[in-house]
C-alpha positions, 0 to 999 in steps of 0.5 A: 475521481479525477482522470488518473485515479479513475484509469490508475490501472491503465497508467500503471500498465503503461508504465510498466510497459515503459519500463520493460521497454527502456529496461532492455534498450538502455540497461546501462542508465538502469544500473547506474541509477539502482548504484545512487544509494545510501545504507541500502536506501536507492536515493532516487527511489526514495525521493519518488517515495517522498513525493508519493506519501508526502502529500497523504500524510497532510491530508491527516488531521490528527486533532479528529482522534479526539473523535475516536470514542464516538463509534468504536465499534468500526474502529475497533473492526479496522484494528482487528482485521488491519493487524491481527488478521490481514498480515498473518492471512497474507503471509499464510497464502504467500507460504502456500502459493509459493512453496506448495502450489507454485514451488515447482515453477519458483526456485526457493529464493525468489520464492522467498522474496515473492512470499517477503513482498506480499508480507509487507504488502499485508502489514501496511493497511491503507493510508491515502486511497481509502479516502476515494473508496470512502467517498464512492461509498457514501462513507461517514468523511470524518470516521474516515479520518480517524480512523486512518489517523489511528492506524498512522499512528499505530503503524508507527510502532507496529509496522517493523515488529509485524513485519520482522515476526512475519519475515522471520516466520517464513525463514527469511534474514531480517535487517532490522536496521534497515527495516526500522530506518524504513519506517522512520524514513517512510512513515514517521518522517512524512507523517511529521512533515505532513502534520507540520505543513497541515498546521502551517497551512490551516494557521495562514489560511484555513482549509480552503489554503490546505485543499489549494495546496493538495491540488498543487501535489496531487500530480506529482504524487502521481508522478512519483507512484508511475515513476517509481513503476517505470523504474521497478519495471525496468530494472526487473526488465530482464527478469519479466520477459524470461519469466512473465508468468511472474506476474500471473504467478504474483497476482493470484495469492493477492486476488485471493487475499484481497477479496477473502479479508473484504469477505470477512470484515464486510460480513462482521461489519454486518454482524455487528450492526455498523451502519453502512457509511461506516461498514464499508470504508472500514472494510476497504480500509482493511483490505486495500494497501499502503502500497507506496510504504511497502514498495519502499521497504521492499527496496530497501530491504531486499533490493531494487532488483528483487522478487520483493520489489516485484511483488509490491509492484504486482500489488499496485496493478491489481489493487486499483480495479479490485477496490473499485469492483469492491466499492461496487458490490458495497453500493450494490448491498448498501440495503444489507445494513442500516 
């Protein structure tokens, strides 16, 4: 892992910090940016979105699912626990902690937009960090690969029915409109550029071209995702230091979320007999998040100013160093499988 994969955590916190700060020293330039947008799209948020996915979506090489008939059983693992367990187990716990647990310290409708945020959180599975988990894994480089190329793919069409089913579910207004805008703009848009640039690239000049030019983006991917935070931060600047139990509040359903699918996959991983450079990738697939897609969403949907967007923002800061306690435990029990 390089400098900022290895401290994201750190980064992320930083930039919150900043942008609490700048929030209440200059709310004026905050306001004047969240009013920069389009059919409830924040432009300037959207461009740091862009400048986040985009360079994931061109690491995808989808000529390996013609690969995908090799090993289904860890495929069909990833499928199963990505969108017919983790959604549904994320937007249980968010009912439970919010309008059970916690709704006496949450009034209803920040309660909902907590609950929104971590449903979208939920629907979106892993698309760029997984690969990292893989690689401190020992995982199999290429089943990776396809197995994330697959789940693109069925995000694709599978995202805004999972997502709408789920908000509805908990009683809140979907706009479908925009949530589908969201996923043409967040997912299938870059996907088409990232497969376009990766043809290009590899026609001119192999892989060797294609890993210079990922080198070339990967800092301002990383710019994009702190931006983005200083920016989220700072518009909830006001509401985080009237409330900062908020984020206490946020972080315990995700915890408990995130370790409980780990727990599940990582234990049917076992049961049937995947070896372990496919286990555990296909585990971490399944429990971190394509967290930029449902910052993005979020922003959209509900808000730069929203509960939502916070609670997306929430998911950032604690995924990094529960992945890597997780990619931890996997090298700890590696002699668990063949």
């Amino acid at each position: 892992m390089g400098l900022f994969e290895r401290y994201l955590s750190v980064w992320v916190g930083i930039a919150i910090l900043i942008g609490i700060t700048l929030g209440s020293a200059v709310p004026g330039v905050f306001s004047s940016i969240a009013a920069i947008e389009y059919a409830h799209v924040n432009l300037v948020i959207a461009v740091l979105i862009w400048l986040m996915i985009y360079p994931m979506m061109v690491q995808i090489d989808f000529a390996a699912i013609k690969d995908v008939g090799k090993k289904p059983k860890g495929l069909a693992l990833t499928l199963v626990i990505n969108w017919l367990i983790k959604p549904f187990t994320m937007a249980l716990l968010g009912w439970l902690f919010f309008k059970v647990f916690f709704a006496g310290w949450v009034d209803p409708q920040t309660a909902n937009e907590y609950i929104a945020g971590m449903i979208l959180l939920g629907v979106a599975p892993c698309t760029a960090m997984v690969f990292v988990w893989s690689q401190l894994t020992r995982g199999d480089a290429n089943y990776t690969l396809v197995q994330v190329s697959i789940n693109d793919v069925i995000m694709i069409f599978a995202f805004a029915p999972i997502a709408g089913l789920l908000l509805g579910v908990s009683d809140i207004t979907v706009p479908w409109d925009t949530l589908l805008l969201s996923v043409v703009l967040y997912v299938l848009i870059p996907l088409v550029a990232g497969a376009l640039t990766r043809k290009a690239l590899e026609n001119k000049g192999g892989n060797a071209r294609l890993n210079r030019f990922l080198a070339v983006l990967k800092p301002w991917s990383i710019l994009g995702l702190l931006a983005t935070v200083v920016l989220l931060f700072g518009f909830q600047s006001e509401t985080i230091i009237s409330k900062p139990q908020a984020i206490v509040l946020i972080a315990i359903p995700l915890l408990i979320q995130t370790y409980g699918i780990f727990a599940i996959a990582y234990f049917a991983a076992k049961q049937m007999k995947l070896p372990h450079n496919v286990a555990a990738p296909a585990c971490m697939i399944g429990t971190s998040n394509f967290f930029e897609l449902a910052v993005a969403v979020a922003i959209s949907l509900f808000g730069l100013h929203s509960g939502a967007a916070l609670a997306t923002v929430v998911g950032v800061l604690v995924e990094v160093p529960v992945m890597l306690s997780l990619v931890w435990f996997a090298n700890r029990t590696r002699h668990w499988f063949a």
